[in-house]
C-alpha positions, 0 to 999 in steps of 0.5 A: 500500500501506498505510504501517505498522510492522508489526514482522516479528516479528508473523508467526508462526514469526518470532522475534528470531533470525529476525527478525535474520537478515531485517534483514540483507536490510533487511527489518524490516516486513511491508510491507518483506517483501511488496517483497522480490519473488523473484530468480527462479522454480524450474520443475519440469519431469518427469524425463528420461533422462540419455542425452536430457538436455540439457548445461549446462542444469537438468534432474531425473533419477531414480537409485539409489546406485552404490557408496560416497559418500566424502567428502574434505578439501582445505585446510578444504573438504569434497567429498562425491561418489559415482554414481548409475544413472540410466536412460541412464548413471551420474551423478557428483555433487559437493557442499561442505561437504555430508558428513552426505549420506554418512549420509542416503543409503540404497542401493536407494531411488530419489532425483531429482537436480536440478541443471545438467547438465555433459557431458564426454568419458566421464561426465555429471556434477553439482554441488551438486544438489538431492536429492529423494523421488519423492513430494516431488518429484512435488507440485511438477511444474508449478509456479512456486515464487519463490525468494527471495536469502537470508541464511546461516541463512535458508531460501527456504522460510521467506521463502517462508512469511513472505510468505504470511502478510504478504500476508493481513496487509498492507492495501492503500491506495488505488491511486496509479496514476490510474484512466485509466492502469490502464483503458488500459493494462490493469493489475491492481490493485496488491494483485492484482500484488503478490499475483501477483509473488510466487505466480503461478498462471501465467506469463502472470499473472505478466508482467502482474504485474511489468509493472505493478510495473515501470511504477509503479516508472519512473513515479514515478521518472519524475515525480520527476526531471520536478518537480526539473528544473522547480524547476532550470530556474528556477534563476539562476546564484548562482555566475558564473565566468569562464575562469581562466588555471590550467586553461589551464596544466594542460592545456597542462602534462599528459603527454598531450593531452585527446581531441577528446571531452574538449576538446568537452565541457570546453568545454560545462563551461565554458560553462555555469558562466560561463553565465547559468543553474545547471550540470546536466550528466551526462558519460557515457562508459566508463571510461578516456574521462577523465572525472576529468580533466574533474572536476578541471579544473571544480573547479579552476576554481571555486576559481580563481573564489573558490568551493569545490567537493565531489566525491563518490564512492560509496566511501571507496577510491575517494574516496581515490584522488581525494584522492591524484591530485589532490595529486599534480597540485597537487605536481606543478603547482604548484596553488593548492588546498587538497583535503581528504578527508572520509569516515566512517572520519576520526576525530573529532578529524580530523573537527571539523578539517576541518569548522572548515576546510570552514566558514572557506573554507581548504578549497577541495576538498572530496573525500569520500562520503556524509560530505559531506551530513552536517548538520554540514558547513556550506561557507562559499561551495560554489559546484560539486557532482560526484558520480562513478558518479551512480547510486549515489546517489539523486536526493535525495541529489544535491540535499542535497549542491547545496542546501548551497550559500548564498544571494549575500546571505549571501555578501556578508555573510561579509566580516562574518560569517565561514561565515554559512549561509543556511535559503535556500540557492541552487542549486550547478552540478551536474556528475555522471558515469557509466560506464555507456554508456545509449543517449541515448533512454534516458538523455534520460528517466532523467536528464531533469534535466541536460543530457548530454554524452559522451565518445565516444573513448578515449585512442589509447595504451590497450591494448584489453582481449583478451576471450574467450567460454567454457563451463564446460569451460574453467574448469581453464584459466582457472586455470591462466591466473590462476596464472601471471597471478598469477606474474608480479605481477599480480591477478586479478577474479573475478565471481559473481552469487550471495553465498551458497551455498543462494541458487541451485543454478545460479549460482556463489556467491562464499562457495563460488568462494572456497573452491573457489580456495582448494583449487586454486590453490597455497597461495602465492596469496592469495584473500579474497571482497568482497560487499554484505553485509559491513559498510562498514568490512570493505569498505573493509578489503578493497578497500584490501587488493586496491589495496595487493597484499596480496591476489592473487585478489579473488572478488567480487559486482558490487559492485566495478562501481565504487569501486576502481581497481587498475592491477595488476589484469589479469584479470577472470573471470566467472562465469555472464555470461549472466546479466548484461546486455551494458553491465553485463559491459562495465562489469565488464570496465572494472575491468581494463585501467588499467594498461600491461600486457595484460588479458583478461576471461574470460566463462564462460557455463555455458549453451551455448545459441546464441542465448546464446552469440551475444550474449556473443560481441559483448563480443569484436567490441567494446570501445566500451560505447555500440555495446554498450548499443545492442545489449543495447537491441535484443537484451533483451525479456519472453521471458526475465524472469529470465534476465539479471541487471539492470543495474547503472545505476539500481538498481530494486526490479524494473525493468530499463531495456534489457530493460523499455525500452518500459514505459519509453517507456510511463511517460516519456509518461504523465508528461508527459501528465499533468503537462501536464494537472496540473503540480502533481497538484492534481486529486482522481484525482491525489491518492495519486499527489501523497502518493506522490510526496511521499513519495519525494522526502523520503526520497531520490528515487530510493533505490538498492538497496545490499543487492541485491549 
């Protein structure tokens, strides 16, 4: 596609209000709009009786007003709700926040009620369903209508109306993808795959679409990660170490005894920094496997050495939370470090202070989150760089924070010239870690630049988190469950895929799910919502607020999937967890459980689907993320597109890696076919691919989508 700045204000009917309200989904360009692919596409299928209707799925019935729609308040939150005659029964409907319907609605006029259908023991009813004229509805049936994730203020249909203006606007390059690829593979152009994504004429085109959108996401991808490790594979290690007698003492010194895994791949650490080249290594393993102790142990040892080490983590709290455990070990040890903590939210005056520290070597650790690959931060002799929770960061971001490492002649040369830095940095040790259990087929492609090592084992003393698999009937219970959780001093996650009500009539909102709690639980438990779109600093507010226990019932996005430790927490509930994939729930649920106390995760599904419900019940058999993410390998496929909420590893625009793992596979050989015939993408059908390619690696690598929660 052709790169532009055409302002989305040059669409007609965007004006600056709207304008705002579409950067807020970081949507400034028309280019920027044709790549906000739909969520998820609505199927209008003909109306059925209700006494046919299948329960807690989405289905269209047609009724007439049955008595009065009344509306009430509970504690700021408005229900309206009222009955309608339906063929094969009476419908009961609910909405929030909803009360001008008691206006709109006129008696004797037949409406479509669209929405999921839940069954009890004496009624059939519905929650927040669309409500339509037979007429209107009557145009739709048939039809694939995108739906887009939206803003307050910002309707589908207007996204949905701006897009089809942006994609007559847009003018499409040269095609990246080598012609050979797309002759054997099959592929549509791009234009024609972007146009279809978004408006398919039918299912079919749009697999074709999405296939080749996904296959052009990894390969690129894919060849990025190929070209960084080729330029480390050449890399010297600048930076030798030798076994230190403090991570000897430290170990013999802790409460408890390192795991075979961990001694297994301390040992791999080890080695590779008193190794002849640089360290590049990845350390998966779930949460709780004790990949923090690991971290500390290396840059302990690189201070030991003579050299300075940074750690750096997705969030400020959790940053934080690092900086405390590792005074307290210095405390408690007797450590001969000097952490500090560098972060945005550090004044001014606190910033310049730890800079001029950073610079003159008397911080030796150095703990913090994007903050450290700022330009302003110059490190005297950074010799190991850890990132924790690896996939919130893009591939380029990782190498900014190694690059700051400096060269062995300016090292030797700042006995003369205290913090000199070098423009010819060399290469620092790398050590990333991740709590999302990939099957190694997959991981050996997506982080083809480092070796891998796993922690495979848990510490024997931790309690395994009792899981349960339910339907929405048992959503009463599961609060009644919170509140006496909440009773006896502890907290409470509860997980919603959506932000916003509006964005999706089936899935559960955290801006209603708030409200909803709110009105149910007593008044003397404290509930407050965290999503992706609030502003850092509220965030870090939040989250700082739920780790202190001022606040009791956190309703949250995925968005805590990493960044928060809070011990107290002992319940995780979520909501529609058959849209998720199995590793990402079983990541979610690794929230909880880091305490002494029993925990428990709650997954409600609101479909009672077999096949569904079979798939859930696997988080029950197990609590060991990799038997998990093979299963979820094995299980996910095409059939269902939409169905499953990506997971949460490697953030693409489109792409899942369990559910698209062939195309995957599909990209992962291209590349390497064609830079075994090309390796630097000099031959003129590569070109585009080369400037492509280019481009990514200057501006991040592989960015992360941090608006899609």
């Amino acid at each position: 596609m052709k790169r532009g700045n055409m302002d989305i204000r040059s669409l007609k009917g965007v004006g600056d209000k709207t304008a705002a309200l579409f950067e807020k989904l970081h949507i400034v360009t028309a280019e920027d709009l044709i790549r906000y692919y739909p969520r998820d596409y609505e199927r209008f299928s003909d109306p059925v009786p209700l006494s046919s209707a299948q329960p807690e799925e989405i289905v269209t019935v047609e009724g007439i007003l049955a008595g009065n729609v009344a509306t009430r308040h509970v504690r700021g939150l408005s229900i309206t709700s009222f009955q309608a005659s339906c063929e094969g029964g009476v419908l009961h409907l609910t909405y929030f926040n909803m009360p001008f319907l008691k206006n709109s609605l006129k008696r004797g006029v037949p409406y479509l009620f669209r929405g999921r259908l839940h069954r009890g023991k004496e009624r059939f009813s519905m929650e927040q369903a669309k409500i339509y004229k037979p007429e209107e509805y009557g145009k739709l049936v048939d039809a694939m209508q995108p739906r887009y994730a939206v803003t307050k203020g910002l309707t589908n249909n207007a996204v949905t109306k701006a897009v089809r203006q942006a994609i007559g606007l847009v003018t499409f390059a040269e095609d990246a993808l080598p012609e050979e690829i797309r002759r054997k593979e099959g592929f549509a152009s791009l234009a024609e795959a972007v146009s279809q994504m978004h408006f398919p004429t039918n299912r079919q085109t749009l697999v074709e679409a999405r296939k080749r959108l996904v296959f052009d996401e990894f390969f690129q991808f894919i060849l990025a990660v190929r070209k960084l490790k080729e330029a480390g594979e050449q890399e010297k290690n600048a930076y030798p170490m030798i076994e230190v007698a403090q991570t000897k003492r430290l170990i013999e010194a802790l409460p408890y005894r390192l795991t075979g895994a961990q001694e297994r791949v301390w040992g791999e650490i080890e080695a590779d920094l008193c190794g002849e080249s640089v360290m590049n290594r990845l350390i998966q393993g779930d949460v709780g496997s004790g990949k923090t102790i690991l971290a500390f142990l290396s840059l302990i040892m690189c201070v030991a050495n003579g050299y300075q080490g940074a750690m750096m983590a997705p969030t400020e709290v959790l940053a934080r939370q690092h900086y405390e455990s590792l005074l307290s070990l210095k405390k408690k040890y007797g450590l001969e470090i000097n952490p500090v903590l560098l972060t945005g939210s550090v004044t001014a005056k606190d910033r310049r202070e730890i800079y001029a520290n950073i610079a003159s070597g008397e911080a030796d650790i150095i703990l913090g989150t994007h903050a450290l690959i700022q330009e302003k931060v110059v490190y005297k002799n950074l010799a190991l760089v850890i990132t924790d929770e690896q996939h919130r960061f893009g591939v380029r971001q990782r190498e900014m924070l190694a690059g700051k490492g400096i060269s062995p002649s300016d090292r030797a040369g700042n006995a003369e010239k205290e913090g000199a830095a070098s423009d010819a940095a060399s290469a620092v040790h790398v050590l990333v870690m991740s709590a999302t259990p990939i099957p190694r087929t997959l991981a050996i492609i997506l982080y083809g630049d480092l070796h891998i090592s796993v922690l495979d084992e848990l510490p024997a003393d931790r309690l395994p988190i009792k899981n349960c698999v339910v339907n929405t009937n048992y959503r009463n219970t599961a609060y009644k469950f919170i509140e006496k959780e909440v009773a006896g001093g502890s907290q409470v996650y509860v997980i919603c895929p959506m932000v916003e009500e509006g964005e999706s009539q089936e899935l559960e909102d955290v801006g209603t799910y708030t409200k909803k709690l709110q009105s149910v639980l007593p008044a003397s438990v404290r509930v407050a919502s965290l999503h992706g779109r609030m502003r850092p600093a509220e965030k870090t507010r939040i989250m700082e607020a739920f780790e202190a226990h001022n606040i009791d019932v956190l309703v949250s996005t995925t968005v805590i999937e990493v960044g928060i430790n809070v011990p107290n927490a002992t319940v995780m509930l979520i909501e529609n967890a058959e849209r998720f994939g199995l590793a990402q729930l079983h990541q979610l649920r690794g929230r909880v459980g880091r305490g002494d106390k029993q925990s428990y995760c709650i997954f409600i599904s609101s479909s009672e689907r077999p096949e569904t419900m079979e798939r859930l019940k696997i988080l029950n058999e197990s609590n060991d993320g990799f038997v998990i993410a093979g299963k979820d390998l094995a299980l996910r496929g095409p059939g269902d597109l939409f169905g499953i909420r990506q997971s949460g590893e490697l953030q693409f625009a489109l792409g899942d890696i369990y559910q698209d793992a062939a195309i995957l596979q599909s990209a992962s050989d291209w590349a390497d076919k064609i830079l075994a015939e090309d390796p630097e993408l000099l031959q003129q059908e590569h070109a585009g691919l080369k400037q492509c390619l280019t481009e990514k690696l200057a501006v991040g690598g592989n960015e992360v989508d941090f608006r899609s929660i």
